[in-house]
The first five atom37 places (N, CA, C, CB, O) and aatype in JSON, in Angstrom:
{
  "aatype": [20, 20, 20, 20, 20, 20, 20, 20, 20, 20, 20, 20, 20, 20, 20, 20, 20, 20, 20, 20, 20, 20, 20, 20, 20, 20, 20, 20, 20, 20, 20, 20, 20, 20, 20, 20, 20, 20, 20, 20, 20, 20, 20, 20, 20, 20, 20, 20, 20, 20, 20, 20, 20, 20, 20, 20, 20, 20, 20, 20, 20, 20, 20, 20, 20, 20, 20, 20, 20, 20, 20, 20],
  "atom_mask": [
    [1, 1, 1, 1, 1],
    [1, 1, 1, 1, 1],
    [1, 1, 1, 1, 1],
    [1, 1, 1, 1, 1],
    [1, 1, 1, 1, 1],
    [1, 1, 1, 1, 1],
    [1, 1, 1, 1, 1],
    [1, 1, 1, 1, 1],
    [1, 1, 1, 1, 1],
    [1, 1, 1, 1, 1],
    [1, 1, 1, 1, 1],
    [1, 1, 1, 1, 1],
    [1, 1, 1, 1, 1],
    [1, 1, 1, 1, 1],
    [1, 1, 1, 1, 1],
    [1, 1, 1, 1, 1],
    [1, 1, 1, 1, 1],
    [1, 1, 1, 1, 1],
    [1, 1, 1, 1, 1],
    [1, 1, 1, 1, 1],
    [1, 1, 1, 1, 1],
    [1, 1, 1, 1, 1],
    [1, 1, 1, 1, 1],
    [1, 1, 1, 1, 1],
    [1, 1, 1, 1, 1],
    [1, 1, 1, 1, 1],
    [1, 1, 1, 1, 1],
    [1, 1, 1, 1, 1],
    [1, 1, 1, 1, 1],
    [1, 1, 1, 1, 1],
    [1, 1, 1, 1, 1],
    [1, 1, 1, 1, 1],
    [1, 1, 1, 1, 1],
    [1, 1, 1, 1, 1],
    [1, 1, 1, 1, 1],
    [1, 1, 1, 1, 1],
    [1, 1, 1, 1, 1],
    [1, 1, 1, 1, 1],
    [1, 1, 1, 1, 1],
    [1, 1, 1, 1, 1],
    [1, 1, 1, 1, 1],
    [1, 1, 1, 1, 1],
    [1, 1, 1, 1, 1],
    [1, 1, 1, 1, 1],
    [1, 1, 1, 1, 1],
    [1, 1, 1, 1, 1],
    [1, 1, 1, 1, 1],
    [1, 1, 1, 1, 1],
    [1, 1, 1, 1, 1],
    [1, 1, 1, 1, 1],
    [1, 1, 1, 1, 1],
    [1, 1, 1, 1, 1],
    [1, 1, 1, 1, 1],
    [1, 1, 1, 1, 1],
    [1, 1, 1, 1, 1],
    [1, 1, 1, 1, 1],
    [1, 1, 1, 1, 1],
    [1, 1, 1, 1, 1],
    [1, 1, 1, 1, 1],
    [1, 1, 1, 1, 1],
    [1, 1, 1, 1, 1],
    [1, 1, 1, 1, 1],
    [1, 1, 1, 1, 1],
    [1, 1, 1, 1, 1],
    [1, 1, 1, 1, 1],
    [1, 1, 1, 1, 1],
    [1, 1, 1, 1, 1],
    [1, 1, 1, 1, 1],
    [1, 1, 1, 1, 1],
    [1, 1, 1, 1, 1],
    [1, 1, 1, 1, 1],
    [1, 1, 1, 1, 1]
  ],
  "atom_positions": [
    [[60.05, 19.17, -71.78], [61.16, 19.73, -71.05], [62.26, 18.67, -70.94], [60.71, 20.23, -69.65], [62.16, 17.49, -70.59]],
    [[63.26, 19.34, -71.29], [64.45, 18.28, -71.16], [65.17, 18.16, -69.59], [65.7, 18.78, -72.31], [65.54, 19.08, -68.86]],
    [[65.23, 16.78, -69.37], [66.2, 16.52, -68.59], [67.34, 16.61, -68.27], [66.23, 15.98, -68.54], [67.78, 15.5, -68.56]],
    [[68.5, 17.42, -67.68], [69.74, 17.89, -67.82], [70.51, 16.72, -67.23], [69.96, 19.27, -67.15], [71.56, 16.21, -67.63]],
    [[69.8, 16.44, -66.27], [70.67, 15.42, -64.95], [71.48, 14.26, -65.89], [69.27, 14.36, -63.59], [71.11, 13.64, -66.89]],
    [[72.7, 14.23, -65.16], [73.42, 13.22, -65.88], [73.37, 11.94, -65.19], [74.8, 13.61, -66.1], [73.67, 11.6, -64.04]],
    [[72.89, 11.29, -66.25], [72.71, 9.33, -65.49], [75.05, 8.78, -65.19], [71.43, 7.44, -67.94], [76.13, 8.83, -65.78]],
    [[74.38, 8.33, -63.83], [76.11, 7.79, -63.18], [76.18, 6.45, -64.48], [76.15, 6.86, -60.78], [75.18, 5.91, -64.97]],
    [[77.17, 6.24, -64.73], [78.14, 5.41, -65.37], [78.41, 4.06, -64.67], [79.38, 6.16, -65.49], [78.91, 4.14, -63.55]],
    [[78.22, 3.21, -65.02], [78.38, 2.13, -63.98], [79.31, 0.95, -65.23], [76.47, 1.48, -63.19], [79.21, 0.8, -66.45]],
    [[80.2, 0.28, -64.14], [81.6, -0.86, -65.07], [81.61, -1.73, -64.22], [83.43, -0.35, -65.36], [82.06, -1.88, -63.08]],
    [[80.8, -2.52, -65.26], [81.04, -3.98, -63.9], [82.34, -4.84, -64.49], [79.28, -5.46, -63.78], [82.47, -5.2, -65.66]],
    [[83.42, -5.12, -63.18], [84.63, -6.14, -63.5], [84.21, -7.27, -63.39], [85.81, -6.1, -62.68], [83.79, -7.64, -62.29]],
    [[84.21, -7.94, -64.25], [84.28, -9.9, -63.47], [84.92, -10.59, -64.17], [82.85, -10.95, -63.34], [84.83, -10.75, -65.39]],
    [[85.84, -11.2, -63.16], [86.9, -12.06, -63.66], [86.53, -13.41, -62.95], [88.45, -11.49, -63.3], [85.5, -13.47, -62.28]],
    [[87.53, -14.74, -63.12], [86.61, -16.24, -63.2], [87.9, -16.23, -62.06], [86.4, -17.65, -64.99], [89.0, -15.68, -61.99]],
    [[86.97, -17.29, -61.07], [87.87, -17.69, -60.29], [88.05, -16.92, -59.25], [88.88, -17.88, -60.86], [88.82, -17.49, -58.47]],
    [[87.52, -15.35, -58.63], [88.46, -14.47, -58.08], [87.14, -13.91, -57.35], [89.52, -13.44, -59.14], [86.14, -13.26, -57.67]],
    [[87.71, -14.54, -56.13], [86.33, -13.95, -55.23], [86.7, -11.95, -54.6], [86.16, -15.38, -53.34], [87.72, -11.27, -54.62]],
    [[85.69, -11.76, -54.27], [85.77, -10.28, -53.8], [86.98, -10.0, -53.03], [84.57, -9.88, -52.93], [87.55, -8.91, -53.08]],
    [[87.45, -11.15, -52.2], [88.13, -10.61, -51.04], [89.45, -11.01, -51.44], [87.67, -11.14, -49.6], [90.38, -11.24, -50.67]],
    [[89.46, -11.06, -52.4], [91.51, -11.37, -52.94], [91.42, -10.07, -54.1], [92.11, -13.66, -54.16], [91.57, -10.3, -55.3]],
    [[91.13, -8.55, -53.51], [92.04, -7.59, -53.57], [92.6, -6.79, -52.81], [91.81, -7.06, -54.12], [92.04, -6.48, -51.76]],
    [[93.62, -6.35, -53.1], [94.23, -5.46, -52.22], [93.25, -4.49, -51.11], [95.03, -4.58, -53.17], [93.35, -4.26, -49.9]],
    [[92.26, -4.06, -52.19], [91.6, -3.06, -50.95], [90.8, -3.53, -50.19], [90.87, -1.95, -51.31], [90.71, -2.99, -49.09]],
    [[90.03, -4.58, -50.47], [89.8, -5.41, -49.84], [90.23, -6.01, -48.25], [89.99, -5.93, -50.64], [89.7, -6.69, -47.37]],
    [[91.28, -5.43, -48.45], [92.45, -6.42, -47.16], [93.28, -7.54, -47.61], [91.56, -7.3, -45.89], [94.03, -8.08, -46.79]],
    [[93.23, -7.96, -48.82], [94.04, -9.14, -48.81], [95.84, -9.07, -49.12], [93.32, -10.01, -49.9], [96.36, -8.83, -50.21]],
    [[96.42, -9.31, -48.08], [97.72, -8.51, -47.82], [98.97, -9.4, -48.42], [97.92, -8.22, -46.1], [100.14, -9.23, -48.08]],
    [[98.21, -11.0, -49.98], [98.9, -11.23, -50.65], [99.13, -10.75, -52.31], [98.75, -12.2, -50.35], [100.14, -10.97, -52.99]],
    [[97.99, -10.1, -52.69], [98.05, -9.71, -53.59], [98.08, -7.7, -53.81], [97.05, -10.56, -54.03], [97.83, -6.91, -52.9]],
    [[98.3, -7.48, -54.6], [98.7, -5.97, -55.15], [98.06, -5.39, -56.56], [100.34, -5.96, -55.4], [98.71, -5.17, -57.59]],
    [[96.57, -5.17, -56.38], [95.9, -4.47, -56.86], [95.8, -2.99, -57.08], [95.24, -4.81, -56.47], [95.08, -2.39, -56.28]],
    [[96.4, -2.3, -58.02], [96.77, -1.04, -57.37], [95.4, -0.6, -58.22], [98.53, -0.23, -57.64], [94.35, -0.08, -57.83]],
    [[95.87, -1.06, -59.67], [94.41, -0.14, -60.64], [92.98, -0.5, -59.99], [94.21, -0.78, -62.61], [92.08, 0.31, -60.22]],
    [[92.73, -1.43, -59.36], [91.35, -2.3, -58.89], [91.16, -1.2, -57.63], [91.62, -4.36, -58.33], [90.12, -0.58, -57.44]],
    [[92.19, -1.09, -56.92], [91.86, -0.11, -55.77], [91.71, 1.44, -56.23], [93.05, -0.21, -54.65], [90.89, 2.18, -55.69]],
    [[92.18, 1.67, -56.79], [92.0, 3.34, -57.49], [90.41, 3.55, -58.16], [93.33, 3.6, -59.06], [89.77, 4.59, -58.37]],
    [[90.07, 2.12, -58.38], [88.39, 2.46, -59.27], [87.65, 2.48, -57.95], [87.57, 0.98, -60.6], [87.06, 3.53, -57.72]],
    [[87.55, 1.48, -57.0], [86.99, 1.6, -55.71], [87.26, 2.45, -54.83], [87.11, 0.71, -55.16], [86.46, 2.68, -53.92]],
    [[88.55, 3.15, -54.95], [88.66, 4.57, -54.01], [87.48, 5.47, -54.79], [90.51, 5.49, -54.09], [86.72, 6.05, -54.02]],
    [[87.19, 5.7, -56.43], [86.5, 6.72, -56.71], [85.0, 6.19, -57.01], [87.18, 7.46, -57.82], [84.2, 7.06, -57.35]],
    [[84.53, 4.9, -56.93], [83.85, 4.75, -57.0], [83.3, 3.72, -56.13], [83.89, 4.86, -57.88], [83.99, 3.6, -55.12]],
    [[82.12, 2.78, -56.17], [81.96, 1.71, -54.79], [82.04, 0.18, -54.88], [80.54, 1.87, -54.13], [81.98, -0.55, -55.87]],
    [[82.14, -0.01, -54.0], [82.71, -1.49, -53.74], [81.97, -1.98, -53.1], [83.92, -1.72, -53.12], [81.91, -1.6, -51.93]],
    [[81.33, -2.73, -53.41], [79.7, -3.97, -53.4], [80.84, -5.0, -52.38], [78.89, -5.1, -55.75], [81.37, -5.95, -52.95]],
    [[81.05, -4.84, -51.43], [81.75, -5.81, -50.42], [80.91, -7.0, -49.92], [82.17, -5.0, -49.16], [81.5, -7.91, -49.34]],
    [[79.47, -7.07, -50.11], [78.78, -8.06, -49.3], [77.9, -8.63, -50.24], [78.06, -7.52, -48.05], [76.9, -9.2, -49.8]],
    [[78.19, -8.52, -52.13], [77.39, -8.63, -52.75], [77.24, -10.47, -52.54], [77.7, -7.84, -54.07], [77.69, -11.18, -51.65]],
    [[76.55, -10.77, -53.56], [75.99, -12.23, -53.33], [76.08, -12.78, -55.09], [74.05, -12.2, -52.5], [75.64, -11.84, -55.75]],
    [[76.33, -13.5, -55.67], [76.16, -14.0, -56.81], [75.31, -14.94, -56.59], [77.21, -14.36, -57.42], [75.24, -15.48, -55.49]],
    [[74.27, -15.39, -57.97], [72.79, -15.95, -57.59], [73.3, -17.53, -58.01], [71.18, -15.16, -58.68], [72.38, -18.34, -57.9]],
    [[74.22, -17.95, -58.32], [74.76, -19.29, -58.87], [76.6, -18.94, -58.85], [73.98, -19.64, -60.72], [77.21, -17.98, -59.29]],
    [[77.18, -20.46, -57.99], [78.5, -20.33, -58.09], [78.98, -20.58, -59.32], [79.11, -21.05, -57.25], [80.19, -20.83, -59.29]],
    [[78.39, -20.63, -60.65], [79.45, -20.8, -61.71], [79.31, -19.49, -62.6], [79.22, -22.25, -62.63], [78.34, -18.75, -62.46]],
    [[80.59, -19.15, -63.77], [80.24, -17.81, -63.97], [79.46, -17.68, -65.15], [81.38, -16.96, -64.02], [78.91, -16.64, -65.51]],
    [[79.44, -18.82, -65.77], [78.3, -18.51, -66.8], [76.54, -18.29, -66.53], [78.43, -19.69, -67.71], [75.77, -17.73, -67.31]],
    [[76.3, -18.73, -65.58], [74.52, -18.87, -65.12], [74.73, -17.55, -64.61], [73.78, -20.26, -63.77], [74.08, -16.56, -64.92]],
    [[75.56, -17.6, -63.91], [75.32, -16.15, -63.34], [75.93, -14.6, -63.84], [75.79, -16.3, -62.01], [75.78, -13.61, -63.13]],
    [[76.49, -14.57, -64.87], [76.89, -13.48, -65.82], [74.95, -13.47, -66.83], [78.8, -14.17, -67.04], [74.18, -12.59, -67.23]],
    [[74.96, -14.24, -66.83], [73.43, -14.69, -67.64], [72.13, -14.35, -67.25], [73.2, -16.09, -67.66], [71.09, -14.2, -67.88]],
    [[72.51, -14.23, -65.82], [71.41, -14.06, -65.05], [71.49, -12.38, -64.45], [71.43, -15.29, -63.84], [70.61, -11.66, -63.98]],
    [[72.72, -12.19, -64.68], [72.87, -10.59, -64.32], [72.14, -9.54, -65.55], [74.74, -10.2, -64.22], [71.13, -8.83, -65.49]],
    [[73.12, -9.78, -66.67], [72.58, -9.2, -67.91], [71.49, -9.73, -68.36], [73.4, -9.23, -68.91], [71.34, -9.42, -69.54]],
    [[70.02, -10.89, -67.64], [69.23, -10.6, -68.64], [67.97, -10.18, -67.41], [69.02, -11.95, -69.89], [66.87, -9.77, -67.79]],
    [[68.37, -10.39, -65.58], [67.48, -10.35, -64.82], [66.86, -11.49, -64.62], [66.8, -9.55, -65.11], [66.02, -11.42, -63.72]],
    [[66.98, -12.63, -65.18], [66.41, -13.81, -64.9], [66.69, -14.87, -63.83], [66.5, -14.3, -65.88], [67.47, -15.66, -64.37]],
    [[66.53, -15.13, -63.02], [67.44, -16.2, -62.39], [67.21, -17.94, -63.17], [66.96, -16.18, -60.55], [66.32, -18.61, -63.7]],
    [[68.5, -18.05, -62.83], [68.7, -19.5, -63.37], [67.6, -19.95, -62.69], [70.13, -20.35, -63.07], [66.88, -19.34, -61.91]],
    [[67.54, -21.48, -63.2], [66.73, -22.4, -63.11], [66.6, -23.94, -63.54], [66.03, -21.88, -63.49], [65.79, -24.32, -64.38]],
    [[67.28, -24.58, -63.01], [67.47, -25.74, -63.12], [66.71, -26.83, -64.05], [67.43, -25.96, -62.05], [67.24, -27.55, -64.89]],
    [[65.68, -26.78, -63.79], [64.56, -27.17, -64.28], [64.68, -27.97, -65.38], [63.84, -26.21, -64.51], [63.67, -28.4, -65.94]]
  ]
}
């Protein structure tokens, strides 16, 4: 039997340098995000997420493979 249900679509943004809270919808009342706020009006906004390492390569690395870094 086939499954009809449609799997949600998910787009992850990440840009270097640019923490969560410097967009517009966000609250940050120096910058002007208009397209960034229109994807988070229709879709959600991970406001309290956590990245597992501050640099963006370990942790782009560690997203797409599930692994966490490791120093070691």
């Amino acid at each position: 039997m086939k499954n009809n249900k449609r799997k949600p679509n998910m787009l992850w943004i990440m840009s270097d340098q640019q923490p969560g809270y410097m967009l517009s919808c966000n609250g940050d009342i120096n910058l002007n995000t208009p397209n960034l706020d229109t994807l988070s009006a229709y879709g959600l906004n991970f406001q309290r997420a956590v990245g597992g390492f501050p640099l963006c390569c370990p942790f782009r690395g560690s997203m797409l493979t599930s692994v966490y870094y490791n120093e070691a």
